[in-house]
C-alpha positions in Angstrom: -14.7 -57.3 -67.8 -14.2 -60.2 -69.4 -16.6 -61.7 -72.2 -17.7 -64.8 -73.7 -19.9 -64.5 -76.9 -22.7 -62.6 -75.5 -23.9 -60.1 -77.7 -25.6 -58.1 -74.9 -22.7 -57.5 -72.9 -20.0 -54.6 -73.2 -17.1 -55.5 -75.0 -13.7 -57.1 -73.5 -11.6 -60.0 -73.8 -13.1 -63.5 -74.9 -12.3 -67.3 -75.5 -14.6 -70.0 -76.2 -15.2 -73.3 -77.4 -18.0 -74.6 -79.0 -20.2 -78.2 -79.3 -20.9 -79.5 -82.3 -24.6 -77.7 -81.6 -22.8 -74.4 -82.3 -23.3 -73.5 -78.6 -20.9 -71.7 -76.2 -18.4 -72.6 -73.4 -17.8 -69.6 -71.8 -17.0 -67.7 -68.5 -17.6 -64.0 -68.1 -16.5 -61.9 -65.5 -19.0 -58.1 -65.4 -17.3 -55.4 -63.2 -19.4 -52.7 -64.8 -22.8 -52.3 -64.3 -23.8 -52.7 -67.9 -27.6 -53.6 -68.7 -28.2 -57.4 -68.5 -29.8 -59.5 -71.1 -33.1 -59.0 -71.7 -35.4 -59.9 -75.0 -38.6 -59.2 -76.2 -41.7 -60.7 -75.1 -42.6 -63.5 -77.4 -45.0 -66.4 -77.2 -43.8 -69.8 -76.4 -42.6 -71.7 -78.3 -45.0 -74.5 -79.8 -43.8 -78.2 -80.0 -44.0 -79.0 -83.8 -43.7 -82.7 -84.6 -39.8 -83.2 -85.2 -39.0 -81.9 -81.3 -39.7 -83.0 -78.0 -42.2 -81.2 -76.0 -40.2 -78.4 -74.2 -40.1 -79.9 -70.1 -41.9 -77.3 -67.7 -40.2 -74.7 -65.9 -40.0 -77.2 -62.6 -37.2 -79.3 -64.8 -35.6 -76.4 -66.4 -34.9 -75.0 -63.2 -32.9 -78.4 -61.8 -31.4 -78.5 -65.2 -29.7 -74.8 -64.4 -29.1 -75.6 -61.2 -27.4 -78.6 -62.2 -25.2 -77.2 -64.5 -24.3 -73.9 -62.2 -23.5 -76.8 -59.4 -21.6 -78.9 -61.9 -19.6 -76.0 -62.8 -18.9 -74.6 -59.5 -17.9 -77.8 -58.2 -15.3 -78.1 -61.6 -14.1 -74.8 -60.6 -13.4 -75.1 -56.9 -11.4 -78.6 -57.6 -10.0 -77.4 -60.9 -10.9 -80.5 -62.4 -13.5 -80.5 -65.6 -13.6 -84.3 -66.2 -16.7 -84.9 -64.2 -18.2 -82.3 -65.6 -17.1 -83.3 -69.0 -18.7 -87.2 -68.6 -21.6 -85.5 -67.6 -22.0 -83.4 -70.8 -23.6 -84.7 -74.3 -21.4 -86.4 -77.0 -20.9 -83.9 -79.2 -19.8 -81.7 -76.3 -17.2 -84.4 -75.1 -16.4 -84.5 -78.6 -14.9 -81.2 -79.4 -13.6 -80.3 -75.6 -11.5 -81.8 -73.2 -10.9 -81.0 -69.6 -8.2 -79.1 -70.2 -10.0 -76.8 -72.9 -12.4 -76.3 -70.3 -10.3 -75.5 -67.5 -8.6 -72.6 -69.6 -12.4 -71.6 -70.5 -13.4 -71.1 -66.9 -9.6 -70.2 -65.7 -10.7 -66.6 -64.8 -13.7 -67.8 -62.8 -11.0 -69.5 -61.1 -8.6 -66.6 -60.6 -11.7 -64.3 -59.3 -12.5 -67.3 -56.8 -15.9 -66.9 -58.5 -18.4 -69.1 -56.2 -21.4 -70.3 -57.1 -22.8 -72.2 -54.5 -25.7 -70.2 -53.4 -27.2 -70.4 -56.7 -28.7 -73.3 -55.5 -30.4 -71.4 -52.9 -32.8 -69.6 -55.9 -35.1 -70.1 -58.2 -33.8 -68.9 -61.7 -35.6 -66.5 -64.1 -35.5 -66.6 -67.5 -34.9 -63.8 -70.1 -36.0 -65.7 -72.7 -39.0 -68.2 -73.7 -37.1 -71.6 -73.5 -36.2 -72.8 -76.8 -36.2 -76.8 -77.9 -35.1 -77.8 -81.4 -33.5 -80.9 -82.8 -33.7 -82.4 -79.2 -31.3 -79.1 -78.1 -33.3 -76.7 -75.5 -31.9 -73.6 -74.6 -32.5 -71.6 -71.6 -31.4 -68.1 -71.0 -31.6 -65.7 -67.8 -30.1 -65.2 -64.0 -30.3 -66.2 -61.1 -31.2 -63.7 -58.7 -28.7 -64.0 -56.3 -26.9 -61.1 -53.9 -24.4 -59.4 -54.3 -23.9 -60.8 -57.6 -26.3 -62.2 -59.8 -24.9 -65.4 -61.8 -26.4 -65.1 -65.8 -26.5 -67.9 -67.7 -26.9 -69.3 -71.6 -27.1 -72.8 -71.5 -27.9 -75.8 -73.8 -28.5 -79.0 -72.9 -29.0 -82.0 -75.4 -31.7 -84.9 -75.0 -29.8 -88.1 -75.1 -31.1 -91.8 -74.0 -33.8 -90.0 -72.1 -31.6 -87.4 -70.3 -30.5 -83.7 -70.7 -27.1 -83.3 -71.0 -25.2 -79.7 -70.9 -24.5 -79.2 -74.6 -23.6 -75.7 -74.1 -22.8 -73.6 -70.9 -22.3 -69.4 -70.9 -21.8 -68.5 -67.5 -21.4 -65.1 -66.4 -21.6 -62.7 -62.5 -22.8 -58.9 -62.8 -23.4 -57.0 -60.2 -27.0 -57.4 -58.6 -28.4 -54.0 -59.4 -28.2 -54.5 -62.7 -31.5 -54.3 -64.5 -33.1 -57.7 -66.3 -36.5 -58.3 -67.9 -37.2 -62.1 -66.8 -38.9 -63.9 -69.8 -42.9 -65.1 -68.6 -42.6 -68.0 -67.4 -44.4 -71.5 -68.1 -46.9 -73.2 -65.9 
């Protein structure tokens, strides 16, 4: 297995790059059937007066889909500049295409697709999380025989979310998950 910051996983070989957010750029690779994810049940969270109200689940879920499509799309051409213009400023900042290319490499190698994700609706593991215009979703997408996990951050900038962060990992579909309650 391979792993990308993500202290719930097993242990195994990592690489990452970060945003200027502190968020990960990561590919994982499960081939053990290791617990997924999962956190406590907690409240959402409440807007407080410095943050922008957290967008229902309706936009969370095309901004997940978005960025699993983005990145599948970067992986099957082997070519991270699109995905790269597409990301915030301070992501652009402190990666390039080719950091990102060696980031997802092993997705590559694998011929990890996915393409399907698009075909579900994803669950979260966690309550969504905005601060300092950064919202951070968490969870899987429940998808067979694999299920694609995700830790992504995406930035508010002119108006528009833009990945700021993007953990992408496949375990296998079996493995157990607690999905996060989700907002109406």
């Amino acid at each position: 297995m391979i792993r990308m910051k993500m202290r719930d996983m097993v242990a195994g070989v990592a690489a990452m790059a970060m945003t200027g957010t502190a968020a990960p750029v990561a590919a994982r690779v499960a081939t053990t059937t290791s617990a997924a994810p999962t956190a406590p049940a907690t409240p959402a969270p409440v807007k407080t007066p410095a943050t922008q109200p957290i967008p229902r689940f309706p936009v969370q879920g095309m901004l997940i889909q978005y960025a699993l499509a983005a990145l599948n799309q970067a992986n099957q051409a082997a070519d991270y500049s699109v995905l790269l213009k597409n990301a915030s400023r301070s992501f652009q900042r402190v990666n390039s295409a080719a950091q990102l290319a060696e980031q997802f490499r092993v997705f590559r190698e694998a011929r990890i697709d996915l393409s399907s994700t698009v075909l579900f609706v994803p669950r979260l593991t966690a309550p969504p999380v905005m601060s300092a215009n950064i919202l951070h979703l968490k969870g899987f997408i429940p998808s067979q025989p694999q299920r694609a996990t995700f830790d992504l951050y995406f930035e508010l900038e002119d108006g528009r979310f833009r990945i700021a962060g993007i953990s992408v990992g496949v375990v296998p579909a079996g493995t157990p998950a607690r999905p996060a309650p989700q907002q109406k």
